[in-house]
C-alpha positions as CSV (number, residue, x, y, z in Angstrom):
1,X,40.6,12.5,5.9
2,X,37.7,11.8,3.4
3,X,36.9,8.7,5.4
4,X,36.2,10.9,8.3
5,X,34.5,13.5,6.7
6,X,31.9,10.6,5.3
7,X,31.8,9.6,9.0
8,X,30.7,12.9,10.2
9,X,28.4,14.3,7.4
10,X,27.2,11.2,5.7
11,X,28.2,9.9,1.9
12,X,26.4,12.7,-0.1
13,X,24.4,11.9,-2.8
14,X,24.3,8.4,-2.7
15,X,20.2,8.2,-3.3
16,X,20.0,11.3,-5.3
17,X,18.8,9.1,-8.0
18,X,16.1,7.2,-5.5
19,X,14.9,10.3,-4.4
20,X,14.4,11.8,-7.9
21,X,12.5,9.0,-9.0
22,X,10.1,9.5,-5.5
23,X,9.6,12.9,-6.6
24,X,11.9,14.6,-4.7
25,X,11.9,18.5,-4.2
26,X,15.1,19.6,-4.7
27,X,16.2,22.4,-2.2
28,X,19.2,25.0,-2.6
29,X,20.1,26.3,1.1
30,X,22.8,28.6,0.4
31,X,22.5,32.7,0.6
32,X,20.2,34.3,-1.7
33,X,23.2,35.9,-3.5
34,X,25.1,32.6,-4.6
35,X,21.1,31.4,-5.4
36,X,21.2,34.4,-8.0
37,X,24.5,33.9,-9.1
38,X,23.7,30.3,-10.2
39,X,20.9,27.7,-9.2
40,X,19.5,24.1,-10.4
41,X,16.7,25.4,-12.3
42,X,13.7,23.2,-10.5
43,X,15.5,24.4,-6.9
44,X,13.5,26.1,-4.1
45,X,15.7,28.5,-2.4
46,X,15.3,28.9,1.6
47,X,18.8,29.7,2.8
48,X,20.0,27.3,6.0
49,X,19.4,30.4,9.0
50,X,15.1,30.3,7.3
51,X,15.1,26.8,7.2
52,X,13.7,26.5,10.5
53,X,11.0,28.7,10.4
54,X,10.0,27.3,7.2
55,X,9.8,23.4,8.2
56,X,5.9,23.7,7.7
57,X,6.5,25.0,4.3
58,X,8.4,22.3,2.9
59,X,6.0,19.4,5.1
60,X,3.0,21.1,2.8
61,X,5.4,20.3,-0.2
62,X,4.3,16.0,1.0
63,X,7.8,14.8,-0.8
64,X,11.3,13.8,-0.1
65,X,14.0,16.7,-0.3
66,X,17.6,16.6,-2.0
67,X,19.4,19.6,-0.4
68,X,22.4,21.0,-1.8
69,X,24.5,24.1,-1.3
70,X,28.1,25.1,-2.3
71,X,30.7,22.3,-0.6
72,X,28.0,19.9,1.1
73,X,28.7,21.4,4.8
74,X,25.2,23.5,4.8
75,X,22.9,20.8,3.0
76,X,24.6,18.3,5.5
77,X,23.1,20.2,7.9
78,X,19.7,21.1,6.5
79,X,19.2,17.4,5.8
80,X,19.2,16.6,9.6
81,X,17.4,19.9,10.4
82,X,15.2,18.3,8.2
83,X,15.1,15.0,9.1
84,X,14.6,16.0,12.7
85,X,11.4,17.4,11.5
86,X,9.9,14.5,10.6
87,X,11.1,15.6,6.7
88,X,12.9,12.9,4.3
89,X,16.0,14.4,3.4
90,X,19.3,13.6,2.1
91,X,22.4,15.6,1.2
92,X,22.9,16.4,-2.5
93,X,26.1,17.7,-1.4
94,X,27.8,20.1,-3.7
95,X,25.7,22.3,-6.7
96,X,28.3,21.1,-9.2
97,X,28.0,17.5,-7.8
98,X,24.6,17.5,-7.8
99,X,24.2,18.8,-11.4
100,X,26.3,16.1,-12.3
101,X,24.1,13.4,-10.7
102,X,21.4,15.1,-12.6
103,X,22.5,15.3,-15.8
């Protein structure tokens, strides 16, 4: 099952150190209330139903993107919103994962 799940969504976080040392914005795309609850301190909340609108935001930003949410499923998909755009993005998966990459 985890073979698959790569498959479709992509191993996340396997350049989350690359991308920090290219300056990387790291961006939290969950709800505004789990933001609150508990965040990665240097994030920039837009929740994945603005990201969207707010493509030209994070292009003015001129850096990479780690995105991260709860599980991995809405970062997954904010990374190829992203990507899409023109944006380079990966998936930091996970908030837990993620601050474990970072240290």
């Amino acid at each position: 099952m985890m073979g698959l799940f790569n498959t479709l969504f992509g191993k996340s976080t396997n350049n989350v150190a690359d991308y920090l040392t290219k300056g990387a914005v790291i961006l939290d795309v969950r709800s505004l209330s789990e933001y609150n609850g508990e965040h990665i301190a240097s994030a920039i909340h837009i929740a994945l139903p603005e990201l969207s609108n707010r493509i030209e935001d994070i292009k003015k930003l001129n850096k990479p993107v780690i995105a991260y949410c709860a599980s991995g499923m809405r970062s997954a998909s904010a990374a190829s919103i992203l990507k899409a755009n023109g944006i380079d993005a990966i998936n930091g998966g996970g908030i837990g994962n993620l601050k474990r990459k970072l240290g």
